[in-house]
N, C-alpha and C positions, 0 to 999 in steps of 0.2 A: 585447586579449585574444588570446593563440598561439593555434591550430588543435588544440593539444594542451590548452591549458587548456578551453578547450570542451568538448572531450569526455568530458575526466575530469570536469567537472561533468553532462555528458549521462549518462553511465553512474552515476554517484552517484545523481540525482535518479530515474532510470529504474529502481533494485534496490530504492532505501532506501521500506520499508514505514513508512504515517504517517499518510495521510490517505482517508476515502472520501469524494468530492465529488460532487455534483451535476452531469453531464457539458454543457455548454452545444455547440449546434448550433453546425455555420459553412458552413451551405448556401449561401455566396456561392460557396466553392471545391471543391464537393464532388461533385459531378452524377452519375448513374447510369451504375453500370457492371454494374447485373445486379439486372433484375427481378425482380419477388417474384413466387415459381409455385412450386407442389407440389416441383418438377423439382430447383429452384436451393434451396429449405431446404435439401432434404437434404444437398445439396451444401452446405452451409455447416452443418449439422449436422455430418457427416464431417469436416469440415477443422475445427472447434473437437476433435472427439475425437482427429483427428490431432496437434492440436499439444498437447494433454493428451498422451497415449501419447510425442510428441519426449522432453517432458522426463521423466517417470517412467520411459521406457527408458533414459534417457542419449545421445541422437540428435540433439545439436545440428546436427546435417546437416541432417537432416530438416526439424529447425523452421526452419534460413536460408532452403532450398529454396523457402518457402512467402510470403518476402520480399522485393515487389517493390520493389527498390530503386531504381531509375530514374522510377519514378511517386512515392517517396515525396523524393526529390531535390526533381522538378518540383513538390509541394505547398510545399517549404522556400521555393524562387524565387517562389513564384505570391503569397506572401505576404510577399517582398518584392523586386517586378522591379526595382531598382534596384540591389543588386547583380550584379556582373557575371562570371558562370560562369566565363568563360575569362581570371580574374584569376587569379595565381601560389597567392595565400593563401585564396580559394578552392578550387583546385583540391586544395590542402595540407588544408584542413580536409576536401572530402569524402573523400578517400582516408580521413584520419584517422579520421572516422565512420562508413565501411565498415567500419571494422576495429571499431568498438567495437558496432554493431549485431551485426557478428556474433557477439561476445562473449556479447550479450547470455542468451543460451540455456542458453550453460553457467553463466550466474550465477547463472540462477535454478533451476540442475540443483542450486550447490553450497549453494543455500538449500534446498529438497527436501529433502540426504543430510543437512543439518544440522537439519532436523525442520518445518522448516515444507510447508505444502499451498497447489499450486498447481492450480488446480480447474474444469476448464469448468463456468461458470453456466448462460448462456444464450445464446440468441439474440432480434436482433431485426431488424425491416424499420423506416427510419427512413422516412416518408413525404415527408417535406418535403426531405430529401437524395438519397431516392431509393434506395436501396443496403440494403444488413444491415450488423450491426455483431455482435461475440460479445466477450463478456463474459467474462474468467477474475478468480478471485479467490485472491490472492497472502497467504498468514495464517501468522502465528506468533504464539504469548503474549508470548516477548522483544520483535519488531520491530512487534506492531502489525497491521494492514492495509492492502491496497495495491490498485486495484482495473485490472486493463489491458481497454480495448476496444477491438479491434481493427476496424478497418475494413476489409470485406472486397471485393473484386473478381474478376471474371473474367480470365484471360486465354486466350483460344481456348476446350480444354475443361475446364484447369486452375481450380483456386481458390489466390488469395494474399490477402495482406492489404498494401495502401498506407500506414496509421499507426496509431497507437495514440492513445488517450485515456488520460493516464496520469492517475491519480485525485491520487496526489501530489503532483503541479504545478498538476493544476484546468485541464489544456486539451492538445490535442493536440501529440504530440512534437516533428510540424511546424512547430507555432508555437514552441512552447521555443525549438528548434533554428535555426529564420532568426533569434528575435530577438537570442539570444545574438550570430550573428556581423553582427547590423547593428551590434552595440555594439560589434564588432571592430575592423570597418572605418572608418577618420576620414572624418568627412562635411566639405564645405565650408562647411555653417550653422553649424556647431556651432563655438563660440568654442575659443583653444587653451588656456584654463583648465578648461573644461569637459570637455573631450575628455583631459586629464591626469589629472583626475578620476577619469573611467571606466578607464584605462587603471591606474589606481595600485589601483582598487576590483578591477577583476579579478582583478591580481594578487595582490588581499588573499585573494579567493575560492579561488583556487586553493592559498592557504598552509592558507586552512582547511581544504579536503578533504585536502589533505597531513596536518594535525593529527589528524583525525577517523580516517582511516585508522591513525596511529599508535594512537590510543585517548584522545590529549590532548584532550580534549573542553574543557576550563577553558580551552585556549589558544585554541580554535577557536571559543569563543564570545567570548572576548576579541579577537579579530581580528574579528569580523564589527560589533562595535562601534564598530572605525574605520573603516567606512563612511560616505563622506559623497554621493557621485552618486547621480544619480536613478537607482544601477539597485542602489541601498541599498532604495530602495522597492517595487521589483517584487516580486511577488505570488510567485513560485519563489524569491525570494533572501528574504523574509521564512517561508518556511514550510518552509525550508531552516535558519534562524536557531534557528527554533520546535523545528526534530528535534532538532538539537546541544543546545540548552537542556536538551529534555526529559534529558538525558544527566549534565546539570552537579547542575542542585538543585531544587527546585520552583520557588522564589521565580523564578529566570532563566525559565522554562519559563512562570510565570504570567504574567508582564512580557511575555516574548514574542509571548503568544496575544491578549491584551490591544492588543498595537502590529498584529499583523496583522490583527487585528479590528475595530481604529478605522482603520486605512488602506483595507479594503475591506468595509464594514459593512455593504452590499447585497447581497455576490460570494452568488449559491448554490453555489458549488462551495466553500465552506468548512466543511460539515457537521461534520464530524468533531471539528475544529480548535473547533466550538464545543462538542460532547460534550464533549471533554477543558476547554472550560473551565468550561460549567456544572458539568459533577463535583467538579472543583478549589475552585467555590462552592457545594457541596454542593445544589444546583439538579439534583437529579434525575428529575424530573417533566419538567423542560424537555431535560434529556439527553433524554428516552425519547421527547421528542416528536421532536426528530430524529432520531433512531434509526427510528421508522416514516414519517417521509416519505423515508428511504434506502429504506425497504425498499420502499415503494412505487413511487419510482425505479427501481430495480434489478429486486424483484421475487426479492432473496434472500431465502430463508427461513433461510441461516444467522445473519442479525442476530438475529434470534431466542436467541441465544448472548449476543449483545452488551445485549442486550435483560436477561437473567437476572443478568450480570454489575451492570451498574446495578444492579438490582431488589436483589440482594444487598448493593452498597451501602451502598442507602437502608434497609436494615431490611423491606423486601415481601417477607421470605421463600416467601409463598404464591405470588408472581408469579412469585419467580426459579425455584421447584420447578417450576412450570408450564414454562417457558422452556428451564431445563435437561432436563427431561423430554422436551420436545420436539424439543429438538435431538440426547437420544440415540439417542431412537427414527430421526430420520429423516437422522441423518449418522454410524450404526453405526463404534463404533471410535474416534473420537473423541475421545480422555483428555481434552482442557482440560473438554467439555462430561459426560461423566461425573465428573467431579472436581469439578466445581462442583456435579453433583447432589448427592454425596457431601455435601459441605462443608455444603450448606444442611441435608441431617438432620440433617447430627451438631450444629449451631446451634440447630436447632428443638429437637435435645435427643431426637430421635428414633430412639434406639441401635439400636435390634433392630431397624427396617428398615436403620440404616448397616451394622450387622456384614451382613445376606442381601444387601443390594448387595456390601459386599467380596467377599462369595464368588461372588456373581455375577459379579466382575468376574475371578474367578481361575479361575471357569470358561470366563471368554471367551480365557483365557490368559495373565490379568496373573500375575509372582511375588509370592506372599506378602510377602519379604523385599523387594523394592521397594515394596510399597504400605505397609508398616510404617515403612520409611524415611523415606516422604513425608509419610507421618500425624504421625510425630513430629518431624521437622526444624526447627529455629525459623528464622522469616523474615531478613533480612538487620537486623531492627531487634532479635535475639534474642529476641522472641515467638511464641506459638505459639497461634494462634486453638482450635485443636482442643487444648487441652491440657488442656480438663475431660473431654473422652471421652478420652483416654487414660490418663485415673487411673481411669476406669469399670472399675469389677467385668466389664462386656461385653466392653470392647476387652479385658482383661487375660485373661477365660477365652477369647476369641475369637484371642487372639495365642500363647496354648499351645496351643491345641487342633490333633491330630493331623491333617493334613489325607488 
């Protein structure tokens, strides 16, 4: 696998929104680089608000500045000293990866202008690593969610971050990153069938991010099928299959969740991956239970959201009003989680509170003519959930009335 193929799969797996996972420790390689004291929060308070502020001003500078790259090099080596730094194709791939880390910022600037929310969560002191970690979460209704933890460090008076925990992948960038190019570089154990194997599978990989970036998604999950190396089974190249899936048809998408499920049926970082398939088995009692051992994980109150969405679902209209209620109160502004309030009164049949929310919502500054649009639009399967309140006597005097 080229130095360039790498990366284009590094930066795919690193933007594409899909999974929230269960983050697992690797306090073998991780050791204190800045105690927990009043002093050092804040300082890691501030640098999670700074790199919120990079991307909503547009300051990809800013956020690389904050990027040590020489210590996150030395995490790739430290897990796996056997390759050897001052090799040609090594030195070809990390140049190659500077350049796509630093991309990194403005990708998720050009997710931002195209509607999604990238959001300091939180903070934490991990005890057993020794260090803080900050938490952002990466959300859109089209792509999903995505969840980045950054691992944070000192340098002198400065604060940076070393890696990330990308929630998508189920483990740190580090690791993704050396294992990709140990599957690069030809070992002498490894027989020469085997090692053609890998070398033919990469290249498959890289045809399919070629495809996916066209938009051929039927080609790109057709390509990931002819995978036959052991790196057809890895846990980022199955949950990588699972996204493109989602893209094609259900049935692909169910198959998918299904194979990555029975290949890692222990893994806790695959939460999500099993949301989407209890839902898919209308098993949503069991969605919601994972849904709050995330959140007790995490410790976000926006699952909360994700929480309503199920609850919707299943027909618990009462839970998801609760849910969605929740969530407008305390992440103001919000459309997916106001619209889902919406959505459940006018369900419940309950008009005269839907119409005082619309105008509530058009005193928050929504247009009329856009909220009317969206009320009556029909889905991509030409139905339209809300189309007995729009034959309503209420929505009809409420949609002439003089504002």
């Amino acid at each position: 696998m080229g130095f360039k193929n790498i990366v284009l799969l590094f930066s795919f797996l690193l933007i594409n929104s899909y999974s929230i996972n269960a983050q697992n420790n690797r306090n073998d390689i991780r050791k204190d680089t800045m105690a927990l004291s009043d002093e050092n929060t804040e300082k890691v308070m501030a640098f999670g608000h700074f790199i919120e502020a990079s991307i909503h001003e547009n300051n990809p500078d800013d956020f690389n500045s904050k990027l040590n790259s020489d210590s996150f090099f030395d995490l790739v080596f430290k897990y796996y000293p056997e390759i050897n730094r001052k090799d040609e194709f090594v030195k070809g791939f990390r140049n190659g990866l500077k350049a796509s880390l630093s991309a990194f910022p403005s990708k998720i600037i050009t997710e931002v202008k195209n509607g999604s929310y990238y959001d300091f969560v939180n903070y934490r002191y991990d005890y057993e690593s020794e260090t803080y970690y900050v938490l952002f979460r990466l959300y859109s209704l089209e792509t999903g969610m995505n969840y980045h933890d950054y691992r944070v460090q000192k340098n002198k008076d400065d604060i940076e971050f070393s890696d990330m925990y990308i929630y998508v992948s189920g483990e740190y960038l580090s690791e993704t990153i050396g294992r990709l190019l140990s599957y690069s570089i030809p070992k002498e154990d490894v027989k020469a069938k085997e090692q053609s194997q890998i070398e033919r599978d990469s290249e498959i990989l890289y045809q399919v991010i070629m495809y996916h970036k066209s938009g051929a998604y039927g080609k790109a999950y057709e390509a990931m099928e002819q995978l036959e190396s052991k790196l057809s089974k890895e846990k980022f190249v199955l949950i990588l299959k699972s996204l493109i899936a989602s893209q094609v048809d259900d049935a692909k998408y169910l198959k998918s969740l299904e194979e990555l499920i029975a290949t890692y049926p222990d893994d806790p970082t695959l939460a999500l991956n099993k949301i989407d398939y209890h839902i898919y088995k209308e098993n949503y009692f069991e969605a919601i239970q994972v849904i709050n051992q995330l959140q007790n994980e995490t410790e976000d109150d926006f699952l909360n959201f994700m929480k309503g969405a199920v609850a919707f679902l299943d027909g618990n209209y009462d839970l998801a009003l609760n849910m969605f209620s929740y969530t407008i109160e305390n992440f103001p502004g919000f459309f997916d989680g106001q619209i889902g309030y919406l959505n459940v009164l006018i369900v419940m049949e309950n008009y005269s509170e839907a119409i005082n929310f619309l105008d509530t919502l058009i005193a928050e500054g929504y247009e009329k003519p856009s909220l009317i649009d969206y009320l009556e639009e029909d889905d991509e399967t030409g139905e339209n959930i809300l189309d007995q309140f729009i034959q309503s006597e209420d929505f009809k005097a409420w949609k002439l009335k003089k504002d």
